[in-house]
N, C-alpha and C positions, 0 to 999 in steps of 0.2 A: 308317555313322556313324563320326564320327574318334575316337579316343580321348581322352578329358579329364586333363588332366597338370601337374601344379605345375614352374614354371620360374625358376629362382633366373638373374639377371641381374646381372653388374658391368658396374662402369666399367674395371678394370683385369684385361686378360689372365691377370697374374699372382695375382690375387685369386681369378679362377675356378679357377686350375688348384691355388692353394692352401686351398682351400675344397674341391675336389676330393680331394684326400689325407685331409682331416680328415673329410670326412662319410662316404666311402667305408665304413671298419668299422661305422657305424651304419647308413647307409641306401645300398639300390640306387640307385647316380645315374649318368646318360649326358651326357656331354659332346655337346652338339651347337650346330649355327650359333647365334644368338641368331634372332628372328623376324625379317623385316623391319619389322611394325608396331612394334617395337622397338629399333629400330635406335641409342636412344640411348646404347647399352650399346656395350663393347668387343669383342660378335661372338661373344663366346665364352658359352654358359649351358652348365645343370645343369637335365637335367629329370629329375624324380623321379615316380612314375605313383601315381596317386590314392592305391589301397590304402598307399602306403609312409608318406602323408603323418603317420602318428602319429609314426613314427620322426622323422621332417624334424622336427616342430614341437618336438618334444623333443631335440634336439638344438639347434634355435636357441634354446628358452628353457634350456637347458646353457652358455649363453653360446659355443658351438665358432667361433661367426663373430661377428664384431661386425654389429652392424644397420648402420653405415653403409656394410658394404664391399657390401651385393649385395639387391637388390629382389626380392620373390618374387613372381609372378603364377599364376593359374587358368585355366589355359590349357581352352575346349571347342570344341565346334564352332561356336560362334555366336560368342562373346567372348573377349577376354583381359583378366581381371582384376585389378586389382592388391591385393595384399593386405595390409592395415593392421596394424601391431602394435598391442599391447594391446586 
């Protein structure tokens, strides 16, 4: 079974890679391709692996990214989910 993993998605290269520096001292994140099911993004995400997610969600309600720069999904083996604020 694959592993289940939250993946922060932009539209802009420089959003990920700037989203990358900032989340880095709070949460383990890896830069990798973006999905192809996803492909409406600019190529580049941020997946961060389930256990990390308290850290993730506290840190975007810390305001560290703005909500319009990058989409977050629920990445398992069956589905990729997207996930709603508030």
């Amino acid at each position: 079974m694959e592993a289940c993993y939250y993946l922060l998605t932009f539209d802009r290269s420089q959003s990920a890679l700037s989203a990358e520096r900032v989340l880095r001292p709070r949460v383990p994140v890896q830069v990798m391709p973006t999905l192809r099911q996803l492909s409406v993004s600019c190529g580049i995400s941020l997946r961060v692996e389930r256990e990390h997610y308290p850290a993730l969600a506290a840190a975007l309600r810390d305001a560290l990214l703005s909500p319009e720069e990058y989409r977050l999904y629920y990445v398992d083996h069956t589905q990729i989910k997207e996930m709603k604020e508030g």
